[in-house]
N, C-alpha and C positions, 0 to 999 in steps of 0.2 A: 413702257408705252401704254396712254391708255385709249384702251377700246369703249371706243362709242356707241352707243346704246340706240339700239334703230327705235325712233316713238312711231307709234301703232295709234292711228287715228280708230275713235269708235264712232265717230261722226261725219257727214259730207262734207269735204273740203268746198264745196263749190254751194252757195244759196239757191235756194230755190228758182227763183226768178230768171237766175240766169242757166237754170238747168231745163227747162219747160222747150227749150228750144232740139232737144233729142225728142220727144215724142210727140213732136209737131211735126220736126221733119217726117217720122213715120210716117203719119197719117195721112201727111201729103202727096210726099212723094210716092209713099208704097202703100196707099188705099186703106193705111193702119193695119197691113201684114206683116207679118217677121223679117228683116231686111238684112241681106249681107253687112256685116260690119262695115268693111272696106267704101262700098258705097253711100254706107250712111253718114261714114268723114266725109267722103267726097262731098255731098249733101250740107256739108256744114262749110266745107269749104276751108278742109284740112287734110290729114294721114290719119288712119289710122293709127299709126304709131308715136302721133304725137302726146305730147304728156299733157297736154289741156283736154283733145279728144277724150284722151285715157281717164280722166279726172269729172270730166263730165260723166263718161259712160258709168261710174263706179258710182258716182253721186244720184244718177238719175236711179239705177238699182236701189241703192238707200235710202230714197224719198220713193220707194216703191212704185215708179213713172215705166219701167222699162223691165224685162228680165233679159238676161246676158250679161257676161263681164268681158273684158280686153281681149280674152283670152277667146270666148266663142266668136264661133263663125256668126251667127245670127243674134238679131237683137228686136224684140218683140217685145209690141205696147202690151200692159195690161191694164186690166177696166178699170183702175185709179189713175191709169193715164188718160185712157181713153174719154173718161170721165171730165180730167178738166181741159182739154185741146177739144173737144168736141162735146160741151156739156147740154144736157137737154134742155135746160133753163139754170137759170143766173143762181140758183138755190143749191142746185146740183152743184156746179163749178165751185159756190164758196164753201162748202161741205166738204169738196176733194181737197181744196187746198190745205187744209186743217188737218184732216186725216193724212196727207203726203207729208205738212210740215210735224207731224206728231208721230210717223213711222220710224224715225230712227230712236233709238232705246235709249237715249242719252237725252234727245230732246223732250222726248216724252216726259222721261221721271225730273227733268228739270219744270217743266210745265206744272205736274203734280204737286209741284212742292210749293210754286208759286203762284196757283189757279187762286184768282180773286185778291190780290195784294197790289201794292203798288213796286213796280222793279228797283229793284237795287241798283245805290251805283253802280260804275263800270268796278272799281274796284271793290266792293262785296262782292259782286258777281265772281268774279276772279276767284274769289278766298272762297268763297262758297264750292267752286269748279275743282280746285286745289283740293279743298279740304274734306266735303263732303263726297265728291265724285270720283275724287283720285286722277284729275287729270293733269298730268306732267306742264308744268308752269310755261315750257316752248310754246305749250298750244293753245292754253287757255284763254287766252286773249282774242285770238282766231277763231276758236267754239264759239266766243260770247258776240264775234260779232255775226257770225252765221245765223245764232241762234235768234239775235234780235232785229237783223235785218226779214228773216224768214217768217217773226212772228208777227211784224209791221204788214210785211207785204199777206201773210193771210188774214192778218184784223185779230190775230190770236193777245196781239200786243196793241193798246189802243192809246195812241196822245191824248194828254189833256191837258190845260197847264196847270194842273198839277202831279205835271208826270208822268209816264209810260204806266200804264194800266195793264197787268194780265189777267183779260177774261180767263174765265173755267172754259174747260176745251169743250170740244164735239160744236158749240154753239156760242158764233163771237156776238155777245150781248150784253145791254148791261140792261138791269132789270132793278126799278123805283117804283117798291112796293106794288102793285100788278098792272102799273105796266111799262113797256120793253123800252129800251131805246136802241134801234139795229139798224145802219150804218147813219148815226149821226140823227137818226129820226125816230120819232115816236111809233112805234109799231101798230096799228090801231087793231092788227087779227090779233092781239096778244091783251086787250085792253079791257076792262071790264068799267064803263061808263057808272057802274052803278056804285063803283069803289071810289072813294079819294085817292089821290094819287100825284098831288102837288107838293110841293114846300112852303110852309108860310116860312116866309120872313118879317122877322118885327123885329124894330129897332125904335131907340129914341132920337136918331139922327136922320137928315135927311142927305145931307149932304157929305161924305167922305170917301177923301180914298181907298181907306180900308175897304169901305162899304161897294164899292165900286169893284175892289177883286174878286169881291162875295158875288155880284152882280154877273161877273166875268164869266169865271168856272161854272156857276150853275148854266150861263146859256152857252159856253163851250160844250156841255157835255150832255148840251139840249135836254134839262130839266126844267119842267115847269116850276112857278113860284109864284105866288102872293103876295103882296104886302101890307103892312099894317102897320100903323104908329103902337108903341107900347100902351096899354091898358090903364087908365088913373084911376086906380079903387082909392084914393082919396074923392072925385067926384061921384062916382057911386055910392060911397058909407054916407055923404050928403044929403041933400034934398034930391037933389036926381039922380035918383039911382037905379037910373035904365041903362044900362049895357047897348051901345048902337046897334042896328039890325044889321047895319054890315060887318059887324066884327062877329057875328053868329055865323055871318054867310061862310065868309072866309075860311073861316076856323072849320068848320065842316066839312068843306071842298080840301081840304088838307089834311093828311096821315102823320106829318112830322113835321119839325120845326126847325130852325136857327134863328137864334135869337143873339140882338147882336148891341153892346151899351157901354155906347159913349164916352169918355172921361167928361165927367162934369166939371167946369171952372169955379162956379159959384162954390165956395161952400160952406154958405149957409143953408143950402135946401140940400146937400149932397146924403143926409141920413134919409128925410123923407124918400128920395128918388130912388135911393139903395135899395129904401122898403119895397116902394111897388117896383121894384125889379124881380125881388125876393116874391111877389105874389103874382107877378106874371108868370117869373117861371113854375111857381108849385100848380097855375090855371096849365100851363104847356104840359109841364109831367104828367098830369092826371088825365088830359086828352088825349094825349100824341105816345100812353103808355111808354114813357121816359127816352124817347124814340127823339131827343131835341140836344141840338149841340151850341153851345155857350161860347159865345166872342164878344170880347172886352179888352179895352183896354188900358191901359196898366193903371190898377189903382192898388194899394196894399190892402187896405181894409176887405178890398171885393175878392182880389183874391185868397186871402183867410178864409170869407165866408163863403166859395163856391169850389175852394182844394178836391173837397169831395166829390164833385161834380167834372171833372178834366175839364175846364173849361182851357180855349185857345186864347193866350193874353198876348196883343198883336206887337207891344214893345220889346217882347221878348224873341220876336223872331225878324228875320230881313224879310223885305217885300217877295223876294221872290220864291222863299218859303213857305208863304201862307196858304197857298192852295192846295199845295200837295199835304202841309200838316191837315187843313180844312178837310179834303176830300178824304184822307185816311179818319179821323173824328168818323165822319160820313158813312165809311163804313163800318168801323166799329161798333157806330149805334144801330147800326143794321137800316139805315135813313137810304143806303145804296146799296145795293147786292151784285155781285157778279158771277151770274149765275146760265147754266147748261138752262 
């Protein structure tokens, strides 16, 4: 006969969101004082002894909303509950949620490990859960969706299309170069006017698709951007060779770049065009201190000469790859930070 092995949850069965409803009812009904058990089902509009009750009450303990288990007579808010059912302002409330969704020890060091990255599929996550966490394969599937339902609803987890995003904890933000973007907007108490803090974009194209995803993601994720046509140091080495005053302006209202170049048809001008490609980006390196990410597409020769440089080559990916490869470049070059 074989004997079956009881799994021992180290995490809340139940999400956040739908657990917020035990220390409301406190507060409501019992003026946020310690409250008979038995009552506080009634209040929910069950038993005590029911196993949903039971699972809430155990969950709300491990998102630290509530003290008592099944077992006590009383069940009492405490000020991380208190905190987001009656917050003193909107600041307060989203600080509680973070620290309740980061209370349990399972969600937490998964957060650590993933503060600033873009999430893993569902199944990395899994093999990750398995493999580094030790969580028995019945559950992991159920952690992974607790844990990314709970990190959507406190902003600890942030869409983008390219991707689920997890901010660094204590503080959901994303932060482009000094200054914030917090919930979807530019933060201006965080902003230092006196810093750049844009993206230039230059291209040799005006018109593409590709270009238009570039377009997407940055205003999904409500960064600002510039634009510019690519630089002709063939007209400059000429007789005129003044550099326009708006491509001075530009370029200095900007910390980083994406620079982004077209497959050329022609090719009998396709070496010159390469060149001042190759001298636009050494003009980006040297401003934007190597702070620029390279999109092209697919030519052999350009990828040779820019291997060294990671550049994103768009033939080699499906369209609905490109943003989340885009926005990981983004942060690699440190062009995006996700940052406490």
């Amino acid at each position: 006969m074989i004997k079956r092995t009881r799994v021992v949850r180290e995490y809340p069965i139940n999400r956040l969101q739908d657990v917020l409803i035990v220390p409301m009812s406190i507060y409501k009904n019992n003026a946020g004082l310690p409250i008979d058990r038995k009552l506080l089902a009634e209040s929910l509009g069950t038993t005590h002894k029911s196993s949903g009750f039971i699972t809430k009450i155990n969950s709300s303990f491990s998102y630290g909303l509530t003290m008592g288990g099944y077992k006590d007579e009383l069940i009492s808010l405490t000020e991380l509950g208190k905190s987001i059912v009656a917050p003193k302002n909107k600041y307060e409330y989203e600080n509680s949620l973070i620290k309740s969704a980061l209370n349990p020890q399972v969600f937490k060091k998964l957060y650590n490990v993933l503060a600033g990255k873009i999430l893993p599929s569902d199944s990395h996550m899994v093999n990750l859960l398995e493999r580094e966490f030790s969580m028995p394969s019945q559950i992991s599937r159920e952690c992974l969706e607790v844990l990314k339902s709970n990190g959507i609803f406190s902003e600890l987890i942030k869409e983008t299309s390219g991707g689920y995003v997890v901010v660094d904890r204590e503080v959901s933000s994303l932060d482009i170069n000094e200054g914030k973007i917090i919930d979807g907007r530019l933060h201006r108490d965080f902003r230092d006017d006196s810093v750049p803090n844009q993206i230039l974009l230059i291209s040799n194209a005006t018109k593409s698709d590709s270009l238009k995803l570039i377009y997407d993601l940055l205003e999904t994720i409500d960064i600002k951007y510039t634009e510019l046509s690519l630089l002709n140091f063939q007209d400059i080495a000429g007789e005129n060779n003044i550099i326009d005053k708006d491509y001075y302006l530009k370029t200095n209202q900007c910390s980083s770049a994406i620079i982004y170049f077209k497959k050329i048809e022609n090719n009998d001008c396709l070496d010159i065009l390469e060149a001042n490609l190759m001298l636009n980006l050494g003009a980006l390196f040297y401003s934007y201190d190597m702070k620029v990410v390279i999109v092209i597409e697919d030519s052999l020769k350009l990828i040779d000469l820019l291997k060294g440089f990671d550049p994103l080559v768009l033939n080699e990916s499906d369209d609905s790859d490109i943003n989340k490869l885009l926005l990981n470049k983004m942060i690699n070059k440190g062009i995006i930070k996700i940052t406490a």
